[in-house]
C-alpha positions in Angstrom: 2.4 -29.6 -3.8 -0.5 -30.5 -1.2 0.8 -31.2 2.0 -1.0 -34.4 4.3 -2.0 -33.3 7.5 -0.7 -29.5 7.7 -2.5 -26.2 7.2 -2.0 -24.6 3.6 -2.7 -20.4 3.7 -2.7 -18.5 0.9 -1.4 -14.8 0.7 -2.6 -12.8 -2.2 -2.1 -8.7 -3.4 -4.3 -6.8 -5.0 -3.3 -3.6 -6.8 -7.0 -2.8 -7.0 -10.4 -4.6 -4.9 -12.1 -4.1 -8.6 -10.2 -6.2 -10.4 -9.4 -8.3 -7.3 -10.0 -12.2 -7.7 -9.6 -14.5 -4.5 -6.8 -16.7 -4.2 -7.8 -19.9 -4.9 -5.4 -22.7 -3.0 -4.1 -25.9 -5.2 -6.7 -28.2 -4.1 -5.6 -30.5 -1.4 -5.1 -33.9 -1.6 -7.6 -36.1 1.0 -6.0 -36.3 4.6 -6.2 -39.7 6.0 -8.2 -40.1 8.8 -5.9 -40.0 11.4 -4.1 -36.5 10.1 -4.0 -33.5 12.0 -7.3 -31.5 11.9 -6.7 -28.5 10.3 -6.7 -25.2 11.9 -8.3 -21.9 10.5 -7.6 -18.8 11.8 -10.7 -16.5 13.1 -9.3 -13.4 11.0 -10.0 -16.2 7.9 -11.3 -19.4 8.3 -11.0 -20.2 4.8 -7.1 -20.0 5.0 -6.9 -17.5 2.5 -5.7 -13.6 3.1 -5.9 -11.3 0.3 -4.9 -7.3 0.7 -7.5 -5.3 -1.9 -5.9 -2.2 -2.8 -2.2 -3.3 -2.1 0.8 -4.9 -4.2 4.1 -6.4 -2.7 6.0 -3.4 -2.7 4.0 -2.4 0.7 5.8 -5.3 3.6 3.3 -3.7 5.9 0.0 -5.3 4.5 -3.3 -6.6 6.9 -3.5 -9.5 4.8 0.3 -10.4 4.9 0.7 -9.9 8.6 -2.7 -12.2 9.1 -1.1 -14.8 7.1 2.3 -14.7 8.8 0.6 -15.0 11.7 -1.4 -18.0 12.0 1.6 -20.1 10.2 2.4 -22.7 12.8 5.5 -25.1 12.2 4.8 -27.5 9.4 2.1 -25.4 7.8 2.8 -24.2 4.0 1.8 -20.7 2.9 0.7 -20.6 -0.6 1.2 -17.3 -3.1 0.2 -17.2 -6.6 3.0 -15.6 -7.5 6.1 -14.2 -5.7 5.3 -10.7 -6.9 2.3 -10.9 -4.5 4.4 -11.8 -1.9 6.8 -9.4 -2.3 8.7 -6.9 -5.0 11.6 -6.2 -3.4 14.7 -8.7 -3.0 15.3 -8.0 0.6 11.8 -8.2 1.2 11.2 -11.6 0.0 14.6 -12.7 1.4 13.7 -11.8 4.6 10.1 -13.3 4.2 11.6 -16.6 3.4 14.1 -16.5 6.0 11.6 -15.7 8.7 9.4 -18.9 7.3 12.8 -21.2 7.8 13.3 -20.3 11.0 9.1 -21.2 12.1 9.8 -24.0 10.0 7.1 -23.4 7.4 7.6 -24.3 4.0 6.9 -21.2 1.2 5.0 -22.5 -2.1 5.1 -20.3 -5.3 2.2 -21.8 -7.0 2.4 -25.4 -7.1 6.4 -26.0 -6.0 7.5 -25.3 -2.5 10.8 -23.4 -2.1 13.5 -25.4 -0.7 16.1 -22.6 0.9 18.7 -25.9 1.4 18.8 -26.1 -2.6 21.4 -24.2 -4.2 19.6 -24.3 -7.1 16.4 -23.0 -5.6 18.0 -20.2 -3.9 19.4 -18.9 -7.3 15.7 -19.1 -8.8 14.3 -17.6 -5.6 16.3 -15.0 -5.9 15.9 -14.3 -9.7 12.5 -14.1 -9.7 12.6 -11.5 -6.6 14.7 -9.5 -8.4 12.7 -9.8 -11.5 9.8 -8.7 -9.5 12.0 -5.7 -7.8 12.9 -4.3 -11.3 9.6 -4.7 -13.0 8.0 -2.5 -9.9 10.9 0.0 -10.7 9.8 0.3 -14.3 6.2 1.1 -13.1 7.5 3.5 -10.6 9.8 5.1 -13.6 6.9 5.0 -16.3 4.5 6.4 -13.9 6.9 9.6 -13.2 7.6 10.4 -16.3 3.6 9.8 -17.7 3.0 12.6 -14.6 6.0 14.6 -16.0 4.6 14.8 -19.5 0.4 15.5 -18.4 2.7 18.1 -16.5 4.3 19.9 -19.3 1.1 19.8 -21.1 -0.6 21.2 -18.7 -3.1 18.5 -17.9 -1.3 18.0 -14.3 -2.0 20.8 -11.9 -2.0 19.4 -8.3 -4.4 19.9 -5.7 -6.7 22.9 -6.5 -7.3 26.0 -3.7 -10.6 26.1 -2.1 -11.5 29.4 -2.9 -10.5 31.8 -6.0 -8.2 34.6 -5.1 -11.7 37.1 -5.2 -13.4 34.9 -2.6 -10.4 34.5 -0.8 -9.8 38.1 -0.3 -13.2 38.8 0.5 -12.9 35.8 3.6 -9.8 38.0 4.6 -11.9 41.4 4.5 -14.6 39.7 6.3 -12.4 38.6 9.3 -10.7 41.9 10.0 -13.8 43.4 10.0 -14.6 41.3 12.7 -18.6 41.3 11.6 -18.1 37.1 12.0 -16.4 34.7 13.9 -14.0 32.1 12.1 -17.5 29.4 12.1 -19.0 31.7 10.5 -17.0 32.4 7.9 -16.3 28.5 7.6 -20.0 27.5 7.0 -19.8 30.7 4.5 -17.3 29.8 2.1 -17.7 26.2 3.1 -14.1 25.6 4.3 -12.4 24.3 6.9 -10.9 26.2 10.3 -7.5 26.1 9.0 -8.3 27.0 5.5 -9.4 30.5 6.8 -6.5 31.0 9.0 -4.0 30.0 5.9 -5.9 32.3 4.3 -5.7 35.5 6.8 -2.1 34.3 7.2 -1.3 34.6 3.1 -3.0 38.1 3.2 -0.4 39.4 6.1 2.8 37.6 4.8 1.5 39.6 1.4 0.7 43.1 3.2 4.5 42.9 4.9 6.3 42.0 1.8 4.3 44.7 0.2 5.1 47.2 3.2 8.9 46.6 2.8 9.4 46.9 -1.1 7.5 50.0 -0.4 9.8 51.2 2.3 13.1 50.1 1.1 12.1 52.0 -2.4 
């Protein structure tokens, strides 16, 4: 629903920049001439924010926090969907209430939310919890996908840096004390700390091995 003589911005989410498209804004009807010139933030003077990489279950979004921000009272900000606003209830509760107070009006795609309609509240409210529990399937399906490629051995985590042979024979090296630890990093190529976990694994293993040995 266009709006004469007021700013439109458009918030958009987008689980991945590859398959990212840009928001594209219902087009706006033609101001008269003595409307309001529109104002476009320098962050976007298109009017449009998108967040690549992001959905609504992250509140803390650049794109979201751009587009909050340069809403002036009046102005209506535009999402495609309210799933790209937000997937959790209080989340987009709070979202709207925050809009009401500024005074700007909250569109989900072509019809603007009206938080004084009973009516409206109920579907608001729906379709936020709709988007909350279909962002607790994913989060469900993608556990238990990781819990299956675990039992099947296709999961393993992050791997070490170095096999248990190389990683004894850093350990050797350092006692010795024939290298210093940047040495030894640009050796094995590894990092300062992975040499120290490393020198710090061989001693917790030499005392544990040291009291077995004494308490037998």
């Amino acid at each position: 629903m266009p709006v004469t003589g007021a700013n439109r911005h458009t918030a958009e989410s987008c689980p991945s920049s590859r398959s990212a498209t840009p928001a594209s804004p219902p087009t706006p009807k033609t101001s008269p001439p003595s409307a309001t010139p529109s104002r476009r933030s320098a962050s976007s003077p298109s009017g449009i924010y998108v967040d690549h990489g992001l959905t609504g279950t992250h509140r803390d979004r650049p794109g979201l926090r751009q587009a909050l921000a340069a809403c002036r009272a009046g102005d209506t900000l535009v999402v495609t969907k309210l799933d790209r606003l937000a997937r959790s209830l209080s989340d987009a509760r709070a979202i709207a209430d925050e809009l009401t107070s500024r005074q700007v009006k909250l569109a989900l795609g072509t019809a603007v939310h009206d938080p004084t309609d009973p009516v409206g509240r109920l579907l608001f409210n729906v379709l936020a919890m709709v988007a909350e529990f279909e962002a607790d399937l994913i989060r469900a399906r993608t556990r238990e996908g990781m819990r299956v490629a675990k039992a099947k051995g296709r999961l393993r985590g992050k791997q070490p840096k170095l096999s248990p042979m190389q990683e004894a024979h850093l350990v050797e090296l350092y006692r010795a004390g024939a290298h210093t630890v940047s040495e030894l990093e640009e050796l094995f190529g590894v990092t300062r700390s992975t040499v120290y976990r490393a020198v710090r694994r061989a001693g917790n293993g030499a005392t544990a091995t040291a009291d077995a040995a004494a308490s037998a």
